[in-house]
mmCIF file of the N, C-alpha and C atoms, coordinates in Angstrom:
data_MODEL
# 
_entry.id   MODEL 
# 
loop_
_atom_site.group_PDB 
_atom_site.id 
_atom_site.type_symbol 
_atom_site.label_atom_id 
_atom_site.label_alt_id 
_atom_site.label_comp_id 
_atom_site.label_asym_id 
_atom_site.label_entity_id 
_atom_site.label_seq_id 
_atom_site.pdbx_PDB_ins_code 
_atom_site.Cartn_x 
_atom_site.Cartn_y 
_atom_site.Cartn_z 
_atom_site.occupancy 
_atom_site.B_iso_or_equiv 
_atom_site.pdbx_formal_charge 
_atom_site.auth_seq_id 
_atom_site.auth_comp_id 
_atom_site.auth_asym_id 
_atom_site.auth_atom_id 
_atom_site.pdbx_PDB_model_num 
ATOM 1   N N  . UNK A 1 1  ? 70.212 162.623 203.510 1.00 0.00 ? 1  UNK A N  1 
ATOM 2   C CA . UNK A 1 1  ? 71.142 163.180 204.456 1.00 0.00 ? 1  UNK A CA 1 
ATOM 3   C C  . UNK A 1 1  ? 70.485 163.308 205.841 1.00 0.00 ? 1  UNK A C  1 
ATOM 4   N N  . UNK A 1 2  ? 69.174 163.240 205.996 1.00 0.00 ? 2  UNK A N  1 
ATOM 5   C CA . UNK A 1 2  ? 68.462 163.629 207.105 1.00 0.00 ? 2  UNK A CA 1 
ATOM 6   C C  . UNK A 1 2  ? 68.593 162.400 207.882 1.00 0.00 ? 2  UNK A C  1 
ATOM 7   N N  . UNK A 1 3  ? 68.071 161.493 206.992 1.00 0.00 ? 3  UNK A N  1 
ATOM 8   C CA . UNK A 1 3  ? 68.074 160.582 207.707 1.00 0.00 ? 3  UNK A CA 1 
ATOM 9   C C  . UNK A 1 3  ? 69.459 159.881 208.442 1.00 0.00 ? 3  UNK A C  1 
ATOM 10  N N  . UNK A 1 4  ? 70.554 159.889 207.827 1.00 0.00 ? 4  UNK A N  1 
ATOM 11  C CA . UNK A 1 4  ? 71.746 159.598 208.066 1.00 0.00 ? 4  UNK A CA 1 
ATOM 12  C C  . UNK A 1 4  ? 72.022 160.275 209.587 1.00 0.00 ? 4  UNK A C  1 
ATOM 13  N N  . UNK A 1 5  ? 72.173 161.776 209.253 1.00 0.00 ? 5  UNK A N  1 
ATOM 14  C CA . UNK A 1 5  ? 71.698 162.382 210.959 1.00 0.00 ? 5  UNK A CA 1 
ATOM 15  C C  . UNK A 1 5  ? 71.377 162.021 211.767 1.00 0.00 ? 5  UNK A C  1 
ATOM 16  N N  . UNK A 1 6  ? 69.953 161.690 211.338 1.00 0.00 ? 6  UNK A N  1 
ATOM 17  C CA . UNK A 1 6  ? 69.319 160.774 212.327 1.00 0.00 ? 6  UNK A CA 1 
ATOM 18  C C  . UNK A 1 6  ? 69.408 159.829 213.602 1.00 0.00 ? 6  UNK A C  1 
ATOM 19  N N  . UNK A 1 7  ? 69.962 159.230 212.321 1.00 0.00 ? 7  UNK A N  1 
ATOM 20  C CA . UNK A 1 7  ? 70.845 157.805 212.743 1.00 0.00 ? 7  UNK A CA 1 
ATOM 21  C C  . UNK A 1 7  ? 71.528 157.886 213.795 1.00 0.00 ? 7  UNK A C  1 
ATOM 22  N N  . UNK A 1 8  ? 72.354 159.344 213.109 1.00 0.00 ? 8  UNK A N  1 
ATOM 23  C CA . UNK A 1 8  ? 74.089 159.028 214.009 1.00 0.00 ? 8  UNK A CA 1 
ATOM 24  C C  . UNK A 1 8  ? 73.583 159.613 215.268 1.00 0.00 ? 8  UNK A C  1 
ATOM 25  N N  . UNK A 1 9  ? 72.725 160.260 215.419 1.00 0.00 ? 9  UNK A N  1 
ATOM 26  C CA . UNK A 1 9  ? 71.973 160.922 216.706 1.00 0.00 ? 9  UNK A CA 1 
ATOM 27  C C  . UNK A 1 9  ? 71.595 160.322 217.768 1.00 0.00 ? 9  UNK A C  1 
ATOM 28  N N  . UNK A 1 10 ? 71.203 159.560 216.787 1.00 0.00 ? 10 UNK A N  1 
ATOM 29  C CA . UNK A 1 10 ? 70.501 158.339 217.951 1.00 0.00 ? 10 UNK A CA 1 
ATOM 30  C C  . UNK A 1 10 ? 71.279 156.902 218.079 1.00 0.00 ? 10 UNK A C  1 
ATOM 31  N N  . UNK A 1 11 ? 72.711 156.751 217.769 1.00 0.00 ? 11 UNK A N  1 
ATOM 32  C CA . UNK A 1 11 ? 73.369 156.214 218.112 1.00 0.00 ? 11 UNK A CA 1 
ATOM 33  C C  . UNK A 1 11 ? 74.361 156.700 219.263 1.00 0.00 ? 11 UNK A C  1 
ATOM 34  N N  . UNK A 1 12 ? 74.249 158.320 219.104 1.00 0.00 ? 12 UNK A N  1 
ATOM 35  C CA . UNK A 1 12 ? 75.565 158.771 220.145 1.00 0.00 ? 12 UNK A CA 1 
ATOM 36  C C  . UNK A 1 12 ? 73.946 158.944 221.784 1.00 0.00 ? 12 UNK A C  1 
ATOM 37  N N  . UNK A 1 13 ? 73.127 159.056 220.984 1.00 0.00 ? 13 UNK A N  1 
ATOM 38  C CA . UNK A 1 13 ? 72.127 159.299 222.616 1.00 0.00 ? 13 UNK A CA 1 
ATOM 39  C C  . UNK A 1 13 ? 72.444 157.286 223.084 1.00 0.00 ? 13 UNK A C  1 
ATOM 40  N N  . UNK A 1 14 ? 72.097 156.786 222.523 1.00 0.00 ? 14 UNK A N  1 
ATOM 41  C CA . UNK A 1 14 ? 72.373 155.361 223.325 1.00 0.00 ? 14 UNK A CA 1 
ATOM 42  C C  . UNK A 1 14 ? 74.107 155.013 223.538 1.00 0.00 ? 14 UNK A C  1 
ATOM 43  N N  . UNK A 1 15 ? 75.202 155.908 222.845 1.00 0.00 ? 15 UNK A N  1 
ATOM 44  C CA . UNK A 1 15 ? 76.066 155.342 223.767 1.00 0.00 ? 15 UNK A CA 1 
ATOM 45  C C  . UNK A 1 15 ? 76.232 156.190 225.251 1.00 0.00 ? 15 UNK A C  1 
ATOM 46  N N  . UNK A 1 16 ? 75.094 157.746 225.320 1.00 0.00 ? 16 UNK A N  1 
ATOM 47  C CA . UNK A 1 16 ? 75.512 158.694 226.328 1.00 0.00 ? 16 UNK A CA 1 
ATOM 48  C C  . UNK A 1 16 ? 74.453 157.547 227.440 1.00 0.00 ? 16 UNK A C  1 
ATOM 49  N N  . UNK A 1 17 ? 73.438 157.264 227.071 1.00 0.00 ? 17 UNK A N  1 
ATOM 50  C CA . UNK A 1 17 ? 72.821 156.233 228.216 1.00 0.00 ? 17 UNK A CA 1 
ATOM 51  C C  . UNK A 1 17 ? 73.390 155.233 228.370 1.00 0.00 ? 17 UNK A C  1 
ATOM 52  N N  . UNK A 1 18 ? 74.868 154.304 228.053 1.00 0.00 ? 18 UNK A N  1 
ATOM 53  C CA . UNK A 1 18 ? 75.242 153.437 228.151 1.00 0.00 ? 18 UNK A CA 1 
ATOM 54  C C  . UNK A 1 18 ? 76.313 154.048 229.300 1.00 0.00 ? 18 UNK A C  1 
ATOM 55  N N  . UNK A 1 19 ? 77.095 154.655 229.493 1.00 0.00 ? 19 UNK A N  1 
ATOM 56  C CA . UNK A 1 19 ? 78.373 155.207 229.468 1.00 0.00 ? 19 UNK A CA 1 
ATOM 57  C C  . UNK A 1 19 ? 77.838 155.811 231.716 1.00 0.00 ? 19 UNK A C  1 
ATOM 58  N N  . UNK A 1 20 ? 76.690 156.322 231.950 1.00 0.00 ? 20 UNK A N  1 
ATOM 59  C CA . UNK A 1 20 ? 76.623 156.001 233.236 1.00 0.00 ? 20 UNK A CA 1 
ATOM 60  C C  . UNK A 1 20 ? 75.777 155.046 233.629 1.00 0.00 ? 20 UNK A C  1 
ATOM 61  N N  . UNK A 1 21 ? 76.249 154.078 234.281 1.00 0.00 ? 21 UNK A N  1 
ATOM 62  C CA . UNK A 1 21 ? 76.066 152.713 234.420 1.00 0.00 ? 21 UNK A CA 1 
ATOM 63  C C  . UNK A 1 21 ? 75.453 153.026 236.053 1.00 0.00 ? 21 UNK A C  1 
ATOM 64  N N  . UNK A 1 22 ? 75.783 153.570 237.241 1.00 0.00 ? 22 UNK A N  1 
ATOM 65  C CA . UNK A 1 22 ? 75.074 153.352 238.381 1.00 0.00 ? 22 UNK A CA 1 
ATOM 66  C C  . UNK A 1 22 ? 74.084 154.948 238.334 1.00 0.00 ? 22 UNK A C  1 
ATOM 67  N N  . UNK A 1 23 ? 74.163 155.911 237.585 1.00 0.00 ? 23 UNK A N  1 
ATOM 68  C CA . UNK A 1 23 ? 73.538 156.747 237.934 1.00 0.00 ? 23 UNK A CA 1 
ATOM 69  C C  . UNK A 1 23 ? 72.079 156.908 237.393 1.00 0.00 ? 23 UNK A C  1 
ATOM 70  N N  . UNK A 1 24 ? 71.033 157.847 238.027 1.00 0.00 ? 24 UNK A N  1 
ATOM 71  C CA . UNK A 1 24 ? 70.357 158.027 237.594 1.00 0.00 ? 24 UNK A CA 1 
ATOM 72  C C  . UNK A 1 24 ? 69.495 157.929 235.821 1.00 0.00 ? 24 UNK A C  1 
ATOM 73  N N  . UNK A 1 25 ? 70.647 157.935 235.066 1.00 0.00 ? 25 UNK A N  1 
ATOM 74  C CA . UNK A 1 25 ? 70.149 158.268 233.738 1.00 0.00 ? 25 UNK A CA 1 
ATOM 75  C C  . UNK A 1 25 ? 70.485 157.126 233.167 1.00 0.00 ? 25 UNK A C  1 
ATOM 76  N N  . UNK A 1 26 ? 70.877 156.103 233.580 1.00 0.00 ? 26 UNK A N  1 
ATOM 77  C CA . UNK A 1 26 ? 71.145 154.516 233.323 1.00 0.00 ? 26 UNK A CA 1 
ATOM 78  C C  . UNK A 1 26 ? 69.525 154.280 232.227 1.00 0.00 ? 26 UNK A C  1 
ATOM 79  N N  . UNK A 1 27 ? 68.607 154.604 232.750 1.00 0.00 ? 27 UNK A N  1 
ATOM 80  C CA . UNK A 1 27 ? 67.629 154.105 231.712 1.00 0.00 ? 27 UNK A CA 1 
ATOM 81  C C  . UNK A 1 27 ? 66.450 155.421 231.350 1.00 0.00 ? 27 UNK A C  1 
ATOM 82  N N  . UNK A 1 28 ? 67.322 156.191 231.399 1.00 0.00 ? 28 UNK A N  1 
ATOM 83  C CA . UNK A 1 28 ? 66.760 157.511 230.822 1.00 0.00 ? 28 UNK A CA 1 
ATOM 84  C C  . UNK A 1 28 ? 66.293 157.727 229.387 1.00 0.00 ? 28 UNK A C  1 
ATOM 85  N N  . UNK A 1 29 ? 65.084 158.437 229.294 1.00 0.00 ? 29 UNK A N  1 
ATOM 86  C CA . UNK A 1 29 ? 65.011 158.548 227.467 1.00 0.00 ? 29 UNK A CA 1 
ATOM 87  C C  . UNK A 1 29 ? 65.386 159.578 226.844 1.00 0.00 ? 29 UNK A C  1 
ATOM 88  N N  . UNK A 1 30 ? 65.535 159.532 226.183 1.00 0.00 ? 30 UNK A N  1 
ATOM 89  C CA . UNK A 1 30 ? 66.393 160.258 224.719 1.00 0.00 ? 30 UNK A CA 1 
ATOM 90  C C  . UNK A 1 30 ? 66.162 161.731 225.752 1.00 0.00 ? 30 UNK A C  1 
ATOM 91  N N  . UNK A 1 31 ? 64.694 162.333 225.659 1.00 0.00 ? 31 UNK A N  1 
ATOM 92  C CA . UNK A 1 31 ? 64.443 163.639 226.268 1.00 0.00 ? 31 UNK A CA 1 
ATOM 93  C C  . UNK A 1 31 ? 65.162 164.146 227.490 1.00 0.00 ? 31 UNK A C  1 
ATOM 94  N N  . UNK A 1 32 ? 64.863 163.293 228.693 1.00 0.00 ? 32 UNK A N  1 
ATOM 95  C CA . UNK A 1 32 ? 65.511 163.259 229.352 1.00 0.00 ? 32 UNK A CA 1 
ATOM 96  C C  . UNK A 1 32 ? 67.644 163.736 229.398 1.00 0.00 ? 32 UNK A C  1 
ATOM 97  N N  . UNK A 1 33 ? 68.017 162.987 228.592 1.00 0.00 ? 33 UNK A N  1 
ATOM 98  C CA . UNK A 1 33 ? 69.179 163.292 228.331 1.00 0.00 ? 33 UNK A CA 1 
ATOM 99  C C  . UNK A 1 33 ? 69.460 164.430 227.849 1.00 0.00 ? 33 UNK A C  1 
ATOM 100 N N  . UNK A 1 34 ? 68.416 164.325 227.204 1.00 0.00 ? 34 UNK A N  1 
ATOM 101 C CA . UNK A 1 34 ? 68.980 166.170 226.452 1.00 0.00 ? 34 UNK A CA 1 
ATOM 102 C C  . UNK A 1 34 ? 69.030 167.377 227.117 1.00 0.00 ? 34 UNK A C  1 
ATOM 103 N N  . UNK A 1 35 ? 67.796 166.918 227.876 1.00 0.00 ? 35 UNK A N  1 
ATOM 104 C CA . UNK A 1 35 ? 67.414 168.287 229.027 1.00 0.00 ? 35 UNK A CA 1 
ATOM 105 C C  . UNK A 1 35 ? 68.495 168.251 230.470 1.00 0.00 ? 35 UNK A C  1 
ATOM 106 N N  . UNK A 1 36 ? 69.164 167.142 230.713 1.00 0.00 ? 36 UNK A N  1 
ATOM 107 C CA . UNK A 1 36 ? 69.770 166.957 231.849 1.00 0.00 ? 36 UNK A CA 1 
ATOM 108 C C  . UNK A 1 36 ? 71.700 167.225 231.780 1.00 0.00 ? 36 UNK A C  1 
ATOM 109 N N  . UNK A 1 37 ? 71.832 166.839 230.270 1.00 0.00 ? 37 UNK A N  1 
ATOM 110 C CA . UNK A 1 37 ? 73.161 166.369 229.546 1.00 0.00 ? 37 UNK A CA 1 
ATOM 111 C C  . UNK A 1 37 ? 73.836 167.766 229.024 1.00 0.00 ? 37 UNK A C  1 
ATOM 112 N N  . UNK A 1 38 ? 72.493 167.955 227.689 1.00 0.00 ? 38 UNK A N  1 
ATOM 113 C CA . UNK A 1 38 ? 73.059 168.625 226.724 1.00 0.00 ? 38 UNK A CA 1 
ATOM 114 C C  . UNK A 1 38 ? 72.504 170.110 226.387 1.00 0.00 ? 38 UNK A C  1 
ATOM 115 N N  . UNK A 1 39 ? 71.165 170.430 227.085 1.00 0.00 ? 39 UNK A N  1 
ATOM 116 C CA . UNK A 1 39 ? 70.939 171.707 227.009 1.00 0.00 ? 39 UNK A CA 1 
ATOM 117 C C  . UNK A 1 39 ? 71.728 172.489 228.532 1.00 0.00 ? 39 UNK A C  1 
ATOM 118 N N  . UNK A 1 40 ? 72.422 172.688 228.673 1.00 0.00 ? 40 UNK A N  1 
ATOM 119 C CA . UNK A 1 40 ? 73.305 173.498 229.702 1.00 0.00 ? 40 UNK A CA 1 
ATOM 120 C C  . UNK A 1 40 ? 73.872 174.307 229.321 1.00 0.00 ? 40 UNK A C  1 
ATOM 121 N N  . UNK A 1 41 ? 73.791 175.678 229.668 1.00 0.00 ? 41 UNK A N  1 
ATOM 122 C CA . UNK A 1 41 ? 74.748 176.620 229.530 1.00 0.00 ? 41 UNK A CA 1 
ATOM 123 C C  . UNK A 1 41 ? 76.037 176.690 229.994 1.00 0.00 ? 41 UNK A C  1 
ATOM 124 N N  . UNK A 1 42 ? 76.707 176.781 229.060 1.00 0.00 ? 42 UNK A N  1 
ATOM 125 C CA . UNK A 1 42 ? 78.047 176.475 229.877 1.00 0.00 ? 42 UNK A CA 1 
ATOM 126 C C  . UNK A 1 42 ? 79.250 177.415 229.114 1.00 0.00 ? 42 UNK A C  1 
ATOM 127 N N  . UNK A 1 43 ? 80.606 177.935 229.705 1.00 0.00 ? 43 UNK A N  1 
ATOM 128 C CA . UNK A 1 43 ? 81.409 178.758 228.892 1.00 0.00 ? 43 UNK A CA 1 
ATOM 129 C C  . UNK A 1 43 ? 82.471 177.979 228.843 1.00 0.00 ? 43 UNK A C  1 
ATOM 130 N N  . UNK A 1 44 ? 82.905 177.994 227.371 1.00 0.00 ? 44 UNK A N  1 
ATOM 131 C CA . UNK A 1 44 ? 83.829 177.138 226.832 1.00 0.00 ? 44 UNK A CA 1 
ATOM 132 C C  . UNK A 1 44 ? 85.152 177.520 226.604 1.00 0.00 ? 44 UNK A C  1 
ATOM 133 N N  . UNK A 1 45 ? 86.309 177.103 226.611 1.00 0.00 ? 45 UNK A N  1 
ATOM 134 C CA . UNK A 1 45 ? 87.679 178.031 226.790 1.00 0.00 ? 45 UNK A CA 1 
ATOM 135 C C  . UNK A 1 45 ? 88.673 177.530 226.346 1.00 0.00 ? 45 UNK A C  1 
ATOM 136 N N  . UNK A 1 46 ? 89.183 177.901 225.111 1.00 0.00 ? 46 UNK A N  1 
ATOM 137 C CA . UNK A 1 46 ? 90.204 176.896 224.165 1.00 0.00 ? 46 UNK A CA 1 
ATOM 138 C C  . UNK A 1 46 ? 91.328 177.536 224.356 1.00 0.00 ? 46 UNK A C  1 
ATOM 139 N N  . UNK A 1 47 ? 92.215 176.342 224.626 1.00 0.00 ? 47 UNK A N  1 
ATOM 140 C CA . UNK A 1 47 ? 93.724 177.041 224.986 1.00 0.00 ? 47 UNK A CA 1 
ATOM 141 C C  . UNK A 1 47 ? 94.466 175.932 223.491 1.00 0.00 ? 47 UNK A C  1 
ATOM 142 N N  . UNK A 1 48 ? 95.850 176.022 223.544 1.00 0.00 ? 48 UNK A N  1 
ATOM 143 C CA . UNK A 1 48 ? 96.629 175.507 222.605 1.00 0.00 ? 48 UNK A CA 1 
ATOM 144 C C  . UNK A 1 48 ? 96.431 173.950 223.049 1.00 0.00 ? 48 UNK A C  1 
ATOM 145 N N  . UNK A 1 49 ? 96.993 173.311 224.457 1.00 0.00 ? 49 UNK A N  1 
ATOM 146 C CA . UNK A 1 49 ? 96.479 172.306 224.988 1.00 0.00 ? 49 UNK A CA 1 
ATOM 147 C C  . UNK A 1 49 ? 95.316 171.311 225.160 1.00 0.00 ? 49 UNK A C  1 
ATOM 148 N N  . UNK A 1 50 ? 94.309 172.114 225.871 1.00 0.00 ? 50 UNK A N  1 
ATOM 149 C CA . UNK A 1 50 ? 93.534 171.811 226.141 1.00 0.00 ? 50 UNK A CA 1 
ATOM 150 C C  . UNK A 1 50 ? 91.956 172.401 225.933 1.00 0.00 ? 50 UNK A C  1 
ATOM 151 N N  . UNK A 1 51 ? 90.587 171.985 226.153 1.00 0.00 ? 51 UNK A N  1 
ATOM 152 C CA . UNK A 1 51 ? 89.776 172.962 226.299 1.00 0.00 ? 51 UNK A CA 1 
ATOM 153 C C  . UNK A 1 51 ? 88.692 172.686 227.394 1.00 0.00 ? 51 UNK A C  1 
ATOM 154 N N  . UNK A 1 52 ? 88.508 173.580 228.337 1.00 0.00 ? 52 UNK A N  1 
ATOM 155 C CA . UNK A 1 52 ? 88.387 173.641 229.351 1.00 0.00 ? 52 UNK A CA 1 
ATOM 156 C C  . UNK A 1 52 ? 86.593 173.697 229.210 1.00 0.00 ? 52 UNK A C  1 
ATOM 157 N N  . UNK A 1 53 ? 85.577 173.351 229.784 1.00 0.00 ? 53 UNK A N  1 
ATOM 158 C CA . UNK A 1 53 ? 84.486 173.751 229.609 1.00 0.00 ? 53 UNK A CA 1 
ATOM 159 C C  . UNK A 1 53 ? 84.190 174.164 231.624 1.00 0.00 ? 53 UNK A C  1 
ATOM 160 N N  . UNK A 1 54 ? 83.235 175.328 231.846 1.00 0.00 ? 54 UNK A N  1 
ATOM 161 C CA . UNK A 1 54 ? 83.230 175.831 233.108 1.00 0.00 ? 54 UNK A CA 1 
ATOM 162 C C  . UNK A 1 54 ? 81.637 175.869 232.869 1.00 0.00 ? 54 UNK A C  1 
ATOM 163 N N  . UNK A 1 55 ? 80.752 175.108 234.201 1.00 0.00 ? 55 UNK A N  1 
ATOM 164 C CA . UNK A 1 55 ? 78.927 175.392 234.003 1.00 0.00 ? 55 UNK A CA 1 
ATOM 165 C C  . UNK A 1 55 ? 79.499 176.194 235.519 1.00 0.00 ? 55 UNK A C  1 
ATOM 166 N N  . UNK A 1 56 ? 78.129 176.312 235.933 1.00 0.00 ? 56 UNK A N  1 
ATOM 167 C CA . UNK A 1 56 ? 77.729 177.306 237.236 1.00 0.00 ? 56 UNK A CA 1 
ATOM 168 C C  . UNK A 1 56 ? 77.485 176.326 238.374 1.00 0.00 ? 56 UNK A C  1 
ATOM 169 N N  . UNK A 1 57 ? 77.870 177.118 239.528 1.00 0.00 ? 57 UNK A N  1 
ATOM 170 C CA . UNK A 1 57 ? 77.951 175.704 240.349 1.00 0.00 ? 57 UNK A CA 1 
ATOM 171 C C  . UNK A 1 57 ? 76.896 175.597 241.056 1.00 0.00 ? 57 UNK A C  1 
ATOM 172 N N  . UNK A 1 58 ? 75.639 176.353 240.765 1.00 0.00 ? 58 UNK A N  1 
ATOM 173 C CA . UNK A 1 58 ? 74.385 176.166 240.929 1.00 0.00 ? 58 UNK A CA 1 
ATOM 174 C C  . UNK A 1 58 ? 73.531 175.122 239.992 1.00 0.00 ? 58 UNK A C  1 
ATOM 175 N N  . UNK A 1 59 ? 74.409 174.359 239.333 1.00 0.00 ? 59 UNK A N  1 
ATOM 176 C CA . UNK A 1 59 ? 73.642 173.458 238.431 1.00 0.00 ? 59 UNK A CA 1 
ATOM 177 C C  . UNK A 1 59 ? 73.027 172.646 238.906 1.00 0.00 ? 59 UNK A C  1 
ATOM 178 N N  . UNK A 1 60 ? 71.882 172.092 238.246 1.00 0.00 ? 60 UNK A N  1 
ATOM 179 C CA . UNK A 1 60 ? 70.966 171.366 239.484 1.00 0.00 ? 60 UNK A CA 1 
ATOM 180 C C  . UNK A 1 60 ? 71.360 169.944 239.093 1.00 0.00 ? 60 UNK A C  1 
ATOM 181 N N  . UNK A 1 61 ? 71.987 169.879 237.960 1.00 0.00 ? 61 UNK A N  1 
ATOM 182 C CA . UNK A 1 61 ? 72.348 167.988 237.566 1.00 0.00 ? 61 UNK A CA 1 
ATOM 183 C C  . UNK A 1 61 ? 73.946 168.218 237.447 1.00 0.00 ? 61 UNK A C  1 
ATOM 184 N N  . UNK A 1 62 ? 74.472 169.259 238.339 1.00 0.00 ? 62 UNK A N  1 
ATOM 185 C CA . UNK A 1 62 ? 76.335 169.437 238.465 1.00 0.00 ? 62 UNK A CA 1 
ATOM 186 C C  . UNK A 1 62 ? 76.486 167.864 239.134 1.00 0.00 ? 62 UNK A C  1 
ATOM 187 N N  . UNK A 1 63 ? 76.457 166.931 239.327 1.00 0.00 ? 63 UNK A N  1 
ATOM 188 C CA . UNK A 1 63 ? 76.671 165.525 239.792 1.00 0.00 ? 63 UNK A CA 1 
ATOM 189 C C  . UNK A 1 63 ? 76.736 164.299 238.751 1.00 0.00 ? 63 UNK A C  1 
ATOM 190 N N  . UNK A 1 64 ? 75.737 164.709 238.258 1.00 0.00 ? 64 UNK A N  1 
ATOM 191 C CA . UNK A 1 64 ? 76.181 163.682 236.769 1.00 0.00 ? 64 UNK A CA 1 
ATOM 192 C C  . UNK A 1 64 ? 77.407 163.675 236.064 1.00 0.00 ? 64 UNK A C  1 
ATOM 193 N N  . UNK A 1 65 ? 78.040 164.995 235.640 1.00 0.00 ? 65 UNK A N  1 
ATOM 194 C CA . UNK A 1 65 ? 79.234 165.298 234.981 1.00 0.00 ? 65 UNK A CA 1 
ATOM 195 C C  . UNK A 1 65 ? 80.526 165.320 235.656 1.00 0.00 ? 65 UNK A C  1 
ATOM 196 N N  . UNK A 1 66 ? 81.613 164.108 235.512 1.00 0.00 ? 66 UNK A N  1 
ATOM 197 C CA . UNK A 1 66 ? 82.561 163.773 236.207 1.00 0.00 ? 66 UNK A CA 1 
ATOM 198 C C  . UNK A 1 66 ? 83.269 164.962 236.427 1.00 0.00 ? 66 UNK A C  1 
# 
């Protein structure tokens, strides 16, 4: 099972480095992504519709995220 994880882990980190094509993280490594992408604090807000995610607008990589 671990390994399966694994896998799928490191298939969704190479489609998140595929997916910005002119920016900075175009050939970024795995670490990189995580620290720039996915460790962010951020408050999350579920409505019936939609769900809204809100970071701080002091973020220092707020430019990467459309």
């Amino acid at each position: 099972m671990r390994v399966l994880l694994t896998a799928v882990a490191y298939v969704l980190y190479q489609e998140l480095r595929a997916v910005p094509g002119g920016t900075e993280l175009h050939r970024a490594m795995v670490a990189t992504i995580r620290l720039r992408l996915l460790k962010i604090g951020a408050t999350i807000t579920e409505s019936v519709r939609r769900i809204v995610i809100s970071m701080s607008s002091s973020h220092p990589w707020k430019d990467l995220w459309p």
